[in-house]
C-alpha positions as CSV (number, residue, x, y, z in Angstrom):
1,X,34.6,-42.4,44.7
2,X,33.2,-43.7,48.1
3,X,33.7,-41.9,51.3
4,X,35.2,-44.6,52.7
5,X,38.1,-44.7,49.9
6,X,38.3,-40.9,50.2
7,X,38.9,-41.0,54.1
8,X,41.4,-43.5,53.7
9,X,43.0,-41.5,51.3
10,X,43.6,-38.4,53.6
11,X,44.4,-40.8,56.3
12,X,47.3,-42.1,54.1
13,X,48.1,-38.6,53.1
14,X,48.1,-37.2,56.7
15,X,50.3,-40.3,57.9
16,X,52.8,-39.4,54.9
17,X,52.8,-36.2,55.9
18,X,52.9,-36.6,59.3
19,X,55.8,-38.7,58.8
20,X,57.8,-36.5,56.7
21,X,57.3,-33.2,58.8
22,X,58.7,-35.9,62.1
23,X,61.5,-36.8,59.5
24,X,62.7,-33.3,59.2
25,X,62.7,-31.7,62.2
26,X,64.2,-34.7,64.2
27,X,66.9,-34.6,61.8
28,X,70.4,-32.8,63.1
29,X,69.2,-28.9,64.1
30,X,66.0,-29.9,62.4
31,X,64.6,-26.8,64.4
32,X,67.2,-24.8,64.6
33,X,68.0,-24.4,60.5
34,X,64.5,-24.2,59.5
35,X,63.0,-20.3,60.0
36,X,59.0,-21.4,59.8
37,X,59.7,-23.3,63.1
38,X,63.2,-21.9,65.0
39,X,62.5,-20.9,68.7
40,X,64.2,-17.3,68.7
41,X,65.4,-14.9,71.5
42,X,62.4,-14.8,73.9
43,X,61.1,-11.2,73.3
44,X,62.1,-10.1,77.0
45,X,66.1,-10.8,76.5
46,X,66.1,-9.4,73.0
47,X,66.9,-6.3,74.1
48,X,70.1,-7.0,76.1
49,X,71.4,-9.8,73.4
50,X,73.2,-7.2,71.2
51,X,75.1,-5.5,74.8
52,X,75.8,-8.8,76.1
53,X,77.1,-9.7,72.2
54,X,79.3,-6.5,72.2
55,X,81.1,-7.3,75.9
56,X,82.0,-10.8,74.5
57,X,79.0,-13.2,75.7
58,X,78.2,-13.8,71.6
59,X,79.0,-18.0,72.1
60,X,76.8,-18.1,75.5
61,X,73.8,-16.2,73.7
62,X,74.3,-18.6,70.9
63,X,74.4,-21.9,72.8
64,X,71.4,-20.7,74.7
65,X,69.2,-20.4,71.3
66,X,70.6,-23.7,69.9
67,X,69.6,-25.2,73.5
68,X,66.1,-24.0,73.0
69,X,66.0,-25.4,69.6
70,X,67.6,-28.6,70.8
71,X,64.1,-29.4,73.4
72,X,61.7,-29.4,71.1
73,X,63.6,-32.1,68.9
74,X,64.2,-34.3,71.9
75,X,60.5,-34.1,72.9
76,X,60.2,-35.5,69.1
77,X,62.3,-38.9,70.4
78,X,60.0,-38.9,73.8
79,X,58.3,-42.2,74.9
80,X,54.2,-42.1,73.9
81,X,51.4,-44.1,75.3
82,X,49.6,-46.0,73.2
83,X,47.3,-43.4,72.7
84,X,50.2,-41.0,71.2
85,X,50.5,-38.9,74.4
86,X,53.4,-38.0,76.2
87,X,55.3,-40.2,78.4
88,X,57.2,-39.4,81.3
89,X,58.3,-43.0,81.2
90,X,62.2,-43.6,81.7
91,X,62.9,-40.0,81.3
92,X,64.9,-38.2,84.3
93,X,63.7,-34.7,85.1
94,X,66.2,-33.8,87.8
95,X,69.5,-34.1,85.5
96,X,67.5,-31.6,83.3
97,X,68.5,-34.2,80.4
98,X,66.1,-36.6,78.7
């Protein structure tokens, strides 16, 4: 086998793969359902979740986690540059929505 086959080999294996991990976690609480990647309770609040869960704010802490889940995937859906970078490009900042 030539090393030119064998690169584009793991080129077509990375793009596959690539493709498929994109696939999953842009998928409806891609992030949120899967535990290798899930954004938990930032280590600092973690110890006032269960008080705040006891006095009735359970739905509040919940929504926030789901909203820090729900970031990442939108960043997935983000305008790139040709080069695959970031683009800020049609996205408003000051509604805190993208």
């Amino acid at each position: 086998m030539t090393d030119a086959k064998i690169g584009s080999g793991l080129q077509e294996a990375l793009k596959v793969g690539s493709e498929n991990a994109v696939g999953q976690t842009s998928a409806g609480d891609g992030f949120l359902r899967n535990q290798a990647i899930k954004i938990l309770m930032p280590e600092s609040l973690r110890n006032i979740e269960r008080p705040l869960r006891l006095v009735g704010y359970g739905p509040q802490i919940d929504e926030f986690v789901v909203g820090m889940n729900a970031q990442p995937k939108m960043r997935c859906l983000l305008p790139r540059t040709s080069s695959g970078k970031l683009s800020a490009r049609g996205v408003s900042t000051t509604s805190g929505r993208f």
